[in-house]
N, C-alpha and C positions, 0 to 999 in steps of 0.2 A: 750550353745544351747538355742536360745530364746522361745522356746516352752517351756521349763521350769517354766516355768513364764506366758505364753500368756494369760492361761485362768482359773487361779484360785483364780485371784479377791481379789489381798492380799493387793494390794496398796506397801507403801515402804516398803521394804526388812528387814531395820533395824527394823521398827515397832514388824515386823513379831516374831520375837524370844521373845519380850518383851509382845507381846499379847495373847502367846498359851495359857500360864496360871495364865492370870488376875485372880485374887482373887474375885473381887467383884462380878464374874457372874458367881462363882461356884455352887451357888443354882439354876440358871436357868438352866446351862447346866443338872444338875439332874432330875428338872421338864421336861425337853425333854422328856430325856430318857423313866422316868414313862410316860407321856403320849402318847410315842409310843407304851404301850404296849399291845395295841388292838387286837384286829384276823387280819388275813390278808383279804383284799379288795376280792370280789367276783371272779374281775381276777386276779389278785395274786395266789391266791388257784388256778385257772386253768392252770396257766401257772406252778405252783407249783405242779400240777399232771403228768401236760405234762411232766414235766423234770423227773418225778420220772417213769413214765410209758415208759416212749423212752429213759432211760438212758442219755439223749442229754449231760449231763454234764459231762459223759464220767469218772467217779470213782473219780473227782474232789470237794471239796466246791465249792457252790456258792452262789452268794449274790442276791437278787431280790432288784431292784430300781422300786419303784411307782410313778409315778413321778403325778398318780393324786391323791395319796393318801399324797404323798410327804411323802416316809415311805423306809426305808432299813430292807429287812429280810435276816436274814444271815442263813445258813444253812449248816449241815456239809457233808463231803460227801455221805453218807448215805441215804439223804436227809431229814433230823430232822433238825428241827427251833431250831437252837440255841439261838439268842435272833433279835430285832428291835428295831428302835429308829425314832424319828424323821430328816428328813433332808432337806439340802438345795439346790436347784437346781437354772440351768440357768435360767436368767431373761425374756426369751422370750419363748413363747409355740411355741415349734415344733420337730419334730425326727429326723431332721438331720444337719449335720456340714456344711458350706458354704468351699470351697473346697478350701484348703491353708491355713483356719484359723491357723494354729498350726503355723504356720512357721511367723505371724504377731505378733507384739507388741500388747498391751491390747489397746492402743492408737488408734491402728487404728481399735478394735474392735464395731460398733455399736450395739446401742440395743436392736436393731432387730435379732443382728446374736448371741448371745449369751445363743443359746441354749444349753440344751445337749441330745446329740443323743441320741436316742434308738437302740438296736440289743442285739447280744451275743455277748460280747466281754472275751478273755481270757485276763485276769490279769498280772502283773508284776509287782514286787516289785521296788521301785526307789525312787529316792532322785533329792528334788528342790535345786537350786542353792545356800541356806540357810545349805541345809544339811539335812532336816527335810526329814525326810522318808513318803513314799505315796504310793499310788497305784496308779499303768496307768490304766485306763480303754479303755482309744482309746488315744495311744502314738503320729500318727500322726495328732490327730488332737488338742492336746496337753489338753485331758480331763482325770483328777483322782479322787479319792476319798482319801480325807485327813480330816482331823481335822480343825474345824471350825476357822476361823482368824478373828481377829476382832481391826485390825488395823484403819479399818474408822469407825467410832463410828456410824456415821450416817446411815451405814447400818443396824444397832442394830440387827447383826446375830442371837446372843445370844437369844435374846427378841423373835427373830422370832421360832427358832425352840423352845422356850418354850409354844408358844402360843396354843390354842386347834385347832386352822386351818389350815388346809393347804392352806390357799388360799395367806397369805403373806410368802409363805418358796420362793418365787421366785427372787432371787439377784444377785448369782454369777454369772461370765462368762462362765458358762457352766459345771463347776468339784461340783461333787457331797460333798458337805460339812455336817458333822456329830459330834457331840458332843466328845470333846477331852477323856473324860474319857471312852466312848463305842468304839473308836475308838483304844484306846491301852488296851482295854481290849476285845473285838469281834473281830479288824481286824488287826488290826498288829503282835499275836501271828501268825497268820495261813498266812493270805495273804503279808503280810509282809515279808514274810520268801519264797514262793512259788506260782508260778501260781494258779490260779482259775478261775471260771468263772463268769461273771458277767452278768443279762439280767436285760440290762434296759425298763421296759413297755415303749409300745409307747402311746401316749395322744390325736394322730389325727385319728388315726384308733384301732379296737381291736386287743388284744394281738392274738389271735387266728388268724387272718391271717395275722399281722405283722411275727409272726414267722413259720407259715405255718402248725399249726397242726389243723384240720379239714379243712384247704381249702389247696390250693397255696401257697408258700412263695411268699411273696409281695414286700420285701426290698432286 
């Protein structure tokens, strides 16, 4: 199935197994981690209320994607911050998918359309054509959240999610990428194993009527 592959910006296949866990960029993926450990963004916290006050999550975990803080908070179902990290998002600013992307090769991906969507999405456990386990966030439009790859050197993932900014976490083809060691220690126990929910903030309009709690739903 080639949405397996569309849009999580691995390069070659073979690279992929040989680069989850590079040695040399085991200090950096740490310095992510700590310096995600900030409070959460002003709308983070609002949307983090809303989920807790309208139950929207439905007795579920879920994860918060900031895509302008460029930050994952994971949360259990309860709604308690279990931990965040820094992450890596699509290369282009926008909130939603160009229609069919999933079902295209990366090739004919440009880099304009290599967003990743904003919404609530429910999770599902799944595995790339490598084998490596992931999360679907949006299956048909073929966007998850996995473990950082760093087959193309020139992306210097690694380097990016250590960095103090979020203004260079912007790379992949659209899948939410996060540090290898937060990722099988925060998401693979719980969502790896079982549905969740995921809300990724939107970045062109606010979370608050992107998801419709004091106004309309917009999307």
């Amino acid at each position: 199935m080639p949405r397996l592959l569309a849009r999580c910006g691995a390069g070659v296949a073979m690279a992929l197994a040989l680069c989850l866990g590079a040695a040399p960029f085991a200090h950096a993926g740490q310095r992510a981690a700590a310096a995600a450990a900030a409070p959460l963004s002003s709308e983070a916290q609002q949307v983090a209320q809303w989920i807790s006050s309208s139950k929207d999550n439905q007795g579920l975990p879920y994860l918060l994607v900031d895509k302008r803080a460029a930050r994952v908070h994971v949360f259990n179902a309860a709604g308690v911050l279990q931990a965040s990290s820094a992450v890596l998002l699509g290369l282009a600013r926008g909130d939603h998918s160009v229609p069919g992307i999933g079902e295209r090769p990366m090739s004919a991906i440009a880099p304009h359309e290599r967003t990743t969507p904003a919404g609530r999405f429910v999770s599902e456990p799944g595995n790339n054509l490598q084998g490596e386990d992931i999360v679907w966030i949006d299956y048909d439009a073929a966007v998850s959240l996995h473990r950082v790859r760093t087959a193309n050197a020139a992306d210097r993932r690694l380097q990016r999610l250590a960095s103090a900014t979020a203004a260079d976490n912007r790379i992949s083809y659209g899948c939410v990428n996060v540090p290898q060691h937060f990722y099988d220690r925060n998401v693979a126990p719980v969502w790896g194993k079982k549905p969740g929910v995921i809300y990724v903030l939107p970045e062109t309009q606010t979370a608050a009527s992107f998801f419709g709690f004091g106004t309309a739903r917009a999307h």
